[in-house]
C-alpha positions in Angstrom: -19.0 -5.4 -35.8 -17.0 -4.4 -33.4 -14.9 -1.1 -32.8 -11.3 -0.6 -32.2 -11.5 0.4 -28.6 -14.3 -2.4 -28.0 -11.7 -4.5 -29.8 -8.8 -3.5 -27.5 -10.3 -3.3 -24.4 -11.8 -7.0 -24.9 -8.5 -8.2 -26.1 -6.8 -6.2 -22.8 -9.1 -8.4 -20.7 -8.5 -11.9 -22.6 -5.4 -11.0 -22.0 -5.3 -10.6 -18.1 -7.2 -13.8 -17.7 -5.1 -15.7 -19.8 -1.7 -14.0 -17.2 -3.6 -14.7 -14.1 -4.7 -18.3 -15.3 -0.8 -18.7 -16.5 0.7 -17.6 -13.6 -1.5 -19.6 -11.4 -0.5 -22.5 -12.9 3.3 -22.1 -11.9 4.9 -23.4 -8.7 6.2 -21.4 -6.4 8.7 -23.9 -4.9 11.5 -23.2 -7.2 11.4 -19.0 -6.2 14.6 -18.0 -4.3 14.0 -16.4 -1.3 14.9 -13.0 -2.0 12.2 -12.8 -5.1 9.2 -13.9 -2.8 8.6 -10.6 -1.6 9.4 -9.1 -4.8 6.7 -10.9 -6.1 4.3 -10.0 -3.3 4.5 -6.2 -3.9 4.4 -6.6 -7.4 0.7 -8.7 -7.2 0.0 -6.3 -4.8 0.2 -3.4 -6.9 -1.3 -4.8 -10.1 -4.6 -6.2 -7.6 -4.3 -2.1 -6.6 -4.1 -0.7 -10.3 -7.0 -3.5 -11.0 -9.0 -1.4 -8.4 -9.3 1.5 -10.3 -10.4 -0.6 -13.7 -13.4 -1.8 -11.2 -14.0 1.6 -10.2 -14.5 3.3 -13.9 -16.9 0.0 -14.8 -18.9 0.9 -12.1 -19.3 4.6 -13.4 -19.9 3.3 -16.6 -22.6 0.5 -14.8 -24.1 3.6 -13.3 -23.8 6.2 -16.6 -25.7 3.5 -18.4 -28.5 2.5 -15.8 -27.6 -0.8 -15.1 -28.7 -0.9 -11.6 -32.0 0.3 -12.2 -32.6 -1.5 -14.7 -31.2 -4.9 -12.8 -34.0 -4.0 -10.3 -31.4 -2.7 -7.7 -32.4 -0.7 -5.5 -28.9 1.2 -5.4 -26.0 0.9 -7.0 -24.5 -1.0 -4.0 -27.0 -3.5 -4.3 -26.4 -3.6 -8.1 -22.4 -4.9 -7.3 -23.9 -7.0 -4.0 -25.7 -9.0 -6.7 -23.6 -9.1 -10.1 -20.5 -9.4 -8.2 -21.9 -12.1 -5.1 -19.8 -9.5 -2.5 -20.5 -8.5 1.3 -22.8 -5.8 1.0 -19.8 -4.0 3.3 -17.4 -4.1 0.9 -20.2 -3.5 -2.1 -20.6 0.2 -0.3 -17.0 0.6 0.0 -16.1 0.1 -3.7 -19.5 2.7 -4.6 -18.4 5.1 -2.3 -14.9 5.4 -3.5 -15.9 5.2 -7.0 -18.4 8.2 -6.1 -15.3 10.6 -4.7 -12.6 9.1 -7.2 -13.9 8.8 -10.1 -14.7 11.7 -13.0 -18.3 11.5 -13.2 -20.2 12.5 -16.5 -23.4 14.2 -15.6 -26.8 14.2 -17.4 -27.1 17.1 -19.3 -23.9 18.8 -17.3 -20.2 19.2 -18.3 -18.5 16.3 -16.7 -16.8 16.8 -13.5 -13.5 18.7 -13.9 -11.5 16.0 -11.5 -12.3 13.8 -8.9 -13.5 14.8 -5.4 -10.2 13.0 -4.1 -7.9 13.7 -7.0 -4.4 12.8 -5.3 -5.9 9.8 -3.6 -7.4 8.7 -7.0 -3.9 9.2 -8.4 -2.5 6.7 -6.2 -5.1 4.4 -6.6 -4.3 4.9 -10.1 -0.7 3.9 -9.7 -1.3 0.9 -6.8 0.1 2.7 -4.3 -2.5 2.7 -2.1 -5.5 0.0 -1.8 -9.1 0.3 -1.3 -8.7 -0.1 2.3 -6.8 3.1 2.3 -9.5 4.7 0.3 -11.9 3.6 2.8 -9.7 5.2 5.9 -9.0 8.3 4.1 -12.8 9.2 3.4 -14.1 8.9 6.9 -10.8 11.4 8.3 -12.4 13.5 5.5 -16.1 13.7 6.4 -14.9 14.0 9.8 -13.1 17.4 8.8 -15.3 20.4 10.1 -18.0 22.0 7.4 -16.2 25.5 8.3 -12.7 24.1 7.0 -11.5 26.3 4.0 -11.4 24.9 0.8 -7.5 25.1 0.4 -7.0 23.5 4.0 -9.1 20.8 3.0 -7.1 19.7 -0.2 -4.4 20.1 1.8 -5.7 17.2 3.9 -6.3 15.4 1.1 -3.1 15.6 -0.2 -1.2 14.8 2.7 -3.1 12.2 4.1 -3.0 10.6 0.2 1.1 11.1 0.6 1.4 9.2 3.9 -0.7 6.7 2.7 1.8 5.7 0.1 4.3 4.9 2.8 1.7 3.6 6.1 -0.6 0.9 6.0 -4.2 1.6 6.3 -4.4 1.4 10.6 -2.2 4.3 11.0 -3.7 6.8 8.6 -6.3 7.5 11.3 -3.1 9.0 13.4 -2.1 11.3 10.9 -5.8 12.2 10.3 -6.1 13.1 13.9 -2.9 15.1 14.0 -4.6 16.9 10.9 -7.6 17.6 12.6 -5.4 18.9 15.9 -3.7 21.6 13.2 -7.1 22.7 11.4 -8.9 23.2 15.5 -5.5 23.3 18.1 -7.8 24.9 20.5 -10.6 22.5 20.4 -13.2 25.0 19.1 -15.1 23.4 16.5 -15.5 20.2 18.2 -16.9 20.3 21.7 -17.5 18.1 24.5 -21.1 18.6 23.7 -20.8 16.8 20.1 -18.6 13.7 22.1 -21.7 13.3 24.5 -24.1 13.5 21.7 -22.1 10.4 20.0 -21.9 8.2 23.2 -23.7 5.3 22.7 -23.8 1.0 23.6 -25.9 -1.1 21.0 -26.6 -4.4 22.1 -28.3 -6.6 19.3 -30.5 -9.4 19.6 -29.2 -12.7 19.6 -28.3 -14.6 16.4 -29.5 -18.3 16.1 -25.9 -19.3 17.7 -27.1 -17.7 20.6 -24.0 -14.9 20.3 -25.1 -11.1 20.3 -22.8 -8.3 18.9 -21.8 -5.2 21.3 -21.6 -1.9 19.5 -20.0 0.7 21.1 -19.2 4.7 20.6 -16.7 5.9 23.7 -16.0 9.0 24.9 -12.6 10.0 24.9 -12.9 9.4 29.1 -14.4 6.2 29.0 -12.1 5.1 26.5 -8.9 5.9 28.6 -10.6 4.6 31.7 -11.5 1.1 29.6 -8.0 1.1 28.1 -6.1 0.6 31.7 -8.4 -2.1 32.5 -8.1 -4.1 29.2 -4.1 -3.2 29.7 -4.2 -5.5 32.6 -7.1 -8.1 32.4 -7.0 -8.9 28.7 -2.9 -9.7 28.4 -2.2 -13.1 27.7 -2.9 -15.4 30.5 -5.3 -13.4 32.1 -8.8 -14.7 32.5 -8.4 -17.1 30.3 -11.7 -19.7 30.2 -9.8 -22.4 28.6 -7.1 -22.4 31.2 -8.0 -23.7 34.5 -4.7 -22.0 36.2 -5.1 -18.8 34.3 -5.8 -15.7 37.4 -9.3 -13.5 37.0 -8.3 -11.3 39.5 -4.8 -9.8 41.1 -4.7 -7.3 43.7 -2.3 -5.9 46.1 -3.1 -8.2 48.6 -3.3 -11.2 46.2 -0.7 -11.2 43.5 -0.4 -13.3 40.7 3.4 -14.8 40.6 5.2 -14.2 37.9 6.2 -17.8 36.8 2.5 -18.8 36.9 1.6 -15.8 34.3 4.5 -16.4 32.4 3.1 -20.1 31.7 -0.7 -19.1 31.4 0.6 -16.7 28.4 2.7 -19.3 26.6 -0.3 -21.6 26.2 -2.7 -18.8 25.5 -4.0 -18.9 21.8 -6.9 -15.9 22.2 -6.9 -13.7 19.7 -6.2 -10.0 21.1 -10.8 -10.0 20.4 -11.1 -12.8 22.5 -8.7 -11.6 25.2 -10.5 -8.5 25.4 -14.2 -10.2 25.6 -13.5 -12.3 28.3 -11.4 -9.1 30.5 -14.8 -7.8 30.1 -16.5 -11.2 30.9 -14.4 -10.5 34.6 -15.5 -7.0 34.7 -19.3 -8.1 34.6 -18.7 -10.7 37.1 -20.4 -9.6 40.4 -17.3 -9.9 43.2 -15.5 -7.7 40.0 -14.0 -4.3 42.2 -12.4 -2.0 40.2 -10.3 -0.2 42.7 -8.2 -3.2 43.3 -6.5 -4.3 40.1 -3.1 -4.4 41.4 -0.5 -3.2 39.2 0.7 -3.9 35.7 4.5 -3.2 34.0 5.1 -1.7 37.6 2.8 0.9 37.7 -0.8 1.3 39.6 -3.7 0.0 37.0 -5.4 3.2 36.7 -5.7 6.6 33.7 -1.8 8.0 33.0 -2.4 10.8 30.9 0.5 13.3 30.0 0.2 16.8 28.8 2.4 19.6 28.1 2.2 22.8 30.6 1.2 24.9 27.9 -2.1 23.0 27.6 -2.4 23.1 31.0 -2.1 26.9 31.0 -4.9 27.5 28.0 -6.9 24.3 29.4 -6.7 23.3 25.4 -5.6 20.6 23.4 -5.2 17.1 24.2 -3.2 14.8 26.5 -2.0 11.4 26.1 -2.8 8.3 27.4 -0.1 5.2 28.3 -2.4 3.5 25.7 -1.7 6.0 22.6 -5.6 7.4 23.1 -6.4 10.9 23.4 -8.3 12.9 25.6 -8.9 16.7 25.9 -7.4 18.5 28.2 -10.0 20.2 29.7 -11.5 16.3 30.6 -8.1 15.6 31.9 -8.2 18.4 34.5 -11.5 18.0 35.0 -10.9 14.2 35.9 -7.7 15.6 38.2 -10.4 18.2 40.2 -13.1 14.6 40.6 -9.8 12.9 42.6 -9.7 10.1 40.6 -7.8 7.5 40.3 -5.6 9.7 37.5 -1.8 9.8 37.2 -0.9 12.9 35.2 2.7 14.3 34.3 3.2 17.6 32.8 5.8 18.0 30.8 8.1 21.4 30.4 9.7 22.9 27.5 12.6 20.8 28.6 12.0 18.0 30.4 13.7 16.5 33.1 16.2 13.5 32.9 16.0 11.0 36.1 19.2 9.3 37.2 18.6 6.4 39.4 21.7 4.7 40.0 23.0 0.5 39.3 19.7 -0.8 39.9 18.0 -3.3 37.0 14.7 -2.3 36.7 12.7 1.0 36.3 11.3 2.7 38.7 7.7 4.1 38.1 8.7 7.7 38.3 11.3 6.5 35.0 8.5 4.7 33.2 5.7 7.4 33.7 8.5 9.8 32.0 9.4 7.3 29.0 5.2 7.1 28.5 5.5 10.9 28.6 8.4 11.0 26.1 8.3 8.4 23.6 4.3 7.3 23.8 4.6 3.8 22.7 6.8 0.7 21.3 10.0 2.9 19.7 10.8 0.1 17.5 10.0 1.3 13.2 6.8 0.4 12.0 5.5 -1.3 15.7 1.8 0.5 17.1 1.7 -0.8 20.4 1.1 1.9 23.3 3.5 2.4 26.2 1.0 0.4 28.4 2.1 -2.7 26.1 5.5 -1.9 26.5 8.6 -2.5 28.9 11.1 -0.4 29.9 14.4 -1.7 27.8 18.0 -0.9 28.3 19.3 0.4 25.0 22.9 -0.6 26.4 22.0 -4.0 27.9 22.6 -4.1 31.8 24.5 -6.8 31.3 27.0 -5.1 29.3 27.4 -2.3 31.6 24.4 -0.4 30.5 22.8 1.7 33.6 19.3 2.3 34.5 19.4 5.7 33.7 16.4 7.7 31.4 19.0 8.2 29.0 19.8 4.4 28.5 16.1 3.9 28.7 13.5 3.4 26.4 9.8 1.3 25.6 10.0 -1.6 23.5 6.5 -4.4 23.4 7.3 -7.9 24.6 7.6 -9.0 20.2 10.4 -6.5 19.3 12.3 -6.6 22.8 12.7 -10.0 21.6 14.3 -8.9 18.7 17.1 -7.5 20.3 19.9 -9.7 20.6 23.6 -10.2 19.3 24.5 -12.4 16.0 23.6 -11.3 12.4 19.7 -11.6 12.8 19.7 -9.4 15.8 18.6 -6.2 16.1 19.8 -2.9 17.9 19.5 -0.3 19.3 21.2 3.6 20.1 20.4 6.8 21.5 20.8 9.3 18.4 23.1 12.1 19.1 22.9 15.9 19.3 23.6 16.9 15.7 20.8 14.3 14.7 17.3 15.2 13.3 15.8 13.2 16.6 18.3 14.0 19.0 17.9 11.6 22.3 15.5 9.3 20.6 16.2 5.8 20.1 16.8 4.5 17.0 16.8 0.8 15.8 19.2 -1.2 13.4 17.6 -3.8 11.5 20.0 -6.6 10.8 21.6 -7.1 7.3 18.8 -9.7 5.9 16.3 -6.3 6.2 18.0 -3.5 5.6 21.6 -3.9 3.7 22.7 -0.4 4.5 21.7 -1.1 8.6 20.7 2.9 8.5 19.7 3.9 12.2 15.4 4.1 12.4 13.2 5.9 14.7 9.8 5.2 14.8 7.5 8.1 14.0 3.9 6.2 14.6 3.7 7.6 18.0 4.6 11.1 17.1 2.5 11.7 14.1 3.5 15.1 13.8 6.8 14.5 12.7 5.2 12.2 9.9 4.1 15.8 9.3 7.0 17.0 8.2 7.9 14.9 5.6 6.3 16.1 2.5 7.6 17.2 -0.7 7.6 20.8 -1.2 4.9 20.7 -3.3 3.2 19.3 -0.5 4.2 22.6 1.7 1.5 23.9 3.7 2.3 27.4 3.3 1.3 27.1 -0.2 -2.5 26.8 1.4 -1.8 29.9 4.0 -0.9 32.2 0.8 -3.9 31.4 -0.5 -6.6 31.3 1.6 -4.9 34.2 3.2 -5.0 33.0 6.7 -1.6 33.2 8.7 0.4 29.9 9.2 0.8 28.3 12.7 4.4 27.7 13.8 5.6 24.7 16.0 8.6 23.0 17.2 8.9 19.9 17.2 12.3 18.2 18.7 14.3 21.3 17.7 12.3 21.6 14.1 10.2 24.3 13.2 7.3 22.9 11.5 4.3 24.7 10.1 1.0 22.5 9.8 -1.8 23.8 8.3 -3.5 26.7 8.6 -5.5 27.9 11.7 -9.4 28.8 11.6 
């Protein structure tokens, strides 16, 4: 006979089949507009909450023996065969059951919380997904072994906050920044350990004759393969499919404009494909890397910016047009060699460039926007300056000059955005008494946001994602006690204290 939890928890899961097979069966036709998304996030979070109900059976699959008594040789292999899942995403959902779960050990008192409590909270909730699960763990194994034991829930917490409010691409930014406040001058990860990582995996070839490329860059190589893929894998270029499409463009032979513009409306490569055959073109044998032309007005080569501070303590990192990062001491390094390296320093207060009624930007404006605001400034948008063009926030056409303060980086997508009528979106400088004063903020029309509230886009500038945490969240919580002294920045006029130094 059965007992009353086994009772409820089999009449819980009748239950949820009989809602999922109900609501499957409904059209979606009839659904106004305004409740499709509605609906979206609500699935969405029950498919989340779900997540951690398939997290405790696998604890209980594992209290109980199942696997090894299935034959399994692991418990991922256990799930890879009761469940008929990747074995990828098998070892995702036992890994995130191992750190957010409560385990009850043999002859021990159980665990007193999870290894990730606030991340298994929000699991808990459906804040966050399994993909978030999956980002957050690797930024925490990549978290020094020397890292206090407060500093490190502090990660935790934090990067389980953001998460509620990011999708699972960008977490990595914030675990970087994270990583920059626990080491700011570089010391527990060296060049050394960077090297010791390098690596390029070729496999053998499958039946279809294809072959998979695994690769492990250096923060050099990266930058230096970045500014090549910036140019040679943008739509239209070197295109297989496209007779017309260029493979090449140099000073000598440029590509015109009109014939680019047309390669890229018929291109339909994935940004993979794009990228596979730009490196297709850099195998060929007549490839020469020292004349690629230039791209969004600017020489095809390394533009890294740092600020003079760095410079002075040959520490910390500098930034790449492409949103990578590479240490500074590489940076000068690559600056002594006399490569083919565009760097700009940066002082405490910048310098604004005033170019009079002219239409386009010059390079000396766009190296100083890739300095200033690192990437697409539209809300929510990833791509890297190198992606971006140079936008007038005051359209030229209107009267708007080419000034750096009427300036700013916006990708190809969201430039196209811009426009007048109520599905248009704008943009502004913010003001002096602002939070982000000088940075440009966007204006989604009506249809997205109803109160039209002014936006900057914090993606690029992870460190003022930083800032934004409850004050339960507060870092200086961690400094008090682990009794190690808080580290002080400013950031755009706001004093920010990250967490605490080694």
């Amino acid at each position: 006979m059965e007992s009353g939890g086994e009772s409820a928890i089999a009449a819980g899961a009748a239950a949820l089949v009989a809602a999922v097979e109900s609501l499957t069966a409904l059209p979606l036709i009839p659904v106004p507009d305004t409740d499709i998304v509605a609906l979206m996030q609500q699935i969405e979070t029950c498919t989340r909450r779900l997540a951690s109900v398939q997290r405790d059976l696998i604890v209980q699959a594992c209290a109980r023996s199942l696997p090894a008594l299935n034959g399994s040789g692991s418990p991922a292999l256990y799930l890879q065969s009761v469940l008929h899942i990747s074995h990828g995403d098998a070892i995702n959902r036992w890994r995130a059951a191992e750190d957010l779960a409560v385990w009850h050990r043999v002859g021990d008192e159980p665990d007193p919380a999870p290894v990730l409590p606030n991340v298994a909270q929000a699991l808990d909730e459906g804040a966050i997904s399994l993909d978030h699960v999956r980002v957050i763990r690797q930024v925490m194994n990549r978290l020094p072994g020397k890292v206090p034991a407060e500093a490190r829930a502090y990660a935790e917490k934090q990067l389980a906050f953001q998460a509620r409010a990011l999708d699972p691409t960008h977490l990595p930014r914030i675990g970087e920044m994270i990583l920059g406040f626990l080491d700011p001058d570089g010391k527990l990860t060296e060049d050394a350990d960077r090297q010791n990582q390098r690596s390029a995996v070729l496999s053998p070839q499958r039946y279809d004759l294809m072959s998979t490329l695994t690769v492990e860059l250096t923060p050099d190589a990266r930058a230096a393969f970045d500014a090549v893929m910036a140019k040679l894998a943008r739509p239209g270029m070197c295109n297989p499919a496209d007779k017309e499409s260029p493979w090449a463009e140099d000073e000598d032979n440029p590509v015109p404009r009109d014939v680019l513009e047309a390669c890229a409306a018929r291109d339909e490569r994935s940004k993979a494909q794009r990228q596979h055959d730009a490196l297709m073109a850099v195998l060929h044998p007549d490839f020469n890397p020292t004349k690629l032309g230039s791209h969004r007005g600017l020489p095809v080569s390394t533009i890294m910016t740092m600020s003079i501070e760095d410079v002075e303590r040959a520490a910390g990192v500098a930034t790449t047009a492409t949103g990578g990062q590479v240490p500074v001491e590489n940076a000068l390094r690559l600056m002594a060699r006399h490569c083919k390296t565009f760097v700009l320093v940066k002082n405490k207060n910048g310098m604004p460039l005033h170019i009079g009624e002219i239409r386009l930007a010059n390079p000396a404006q766009r190296l100083a926007l890739i300095a200033t605001e690192r990437g697409c400034t539209r809300p929510g948008c990833s791509a890297p300056a190198s992606m971006a063009a140079a936008h007038h926030v005051t359209e030229f056409s209107k009267g708007g000059p080419t000034d750096i303060e009427n300036l700013t980086l916006a990708c190809d997508h969201c430039h196209a955005l811009v426009k007048d009528g109520p599905r248009g979106w704008k943009t502004i400088k913010l003001g002096a008494d602002s939070d982000f004063p000088g940075r440009t903020a966007w204006i989604a029309p009506a249809h997205v946001d109803p109160s039209r509230t002014p936006r900057v886009n914090h993606l690029h500038h992870p460190e003022e994602l930083l800032t934004e945490v409850p004050p339960s969240v507060r870092p200086r919580r961690v400094c008090r006690a682990s009794g190690l002294s808080p580290v002080r920045y400013r950031v755009l006029g706001r004093v920010v204290t990250p967490l605490p130094r080694q």
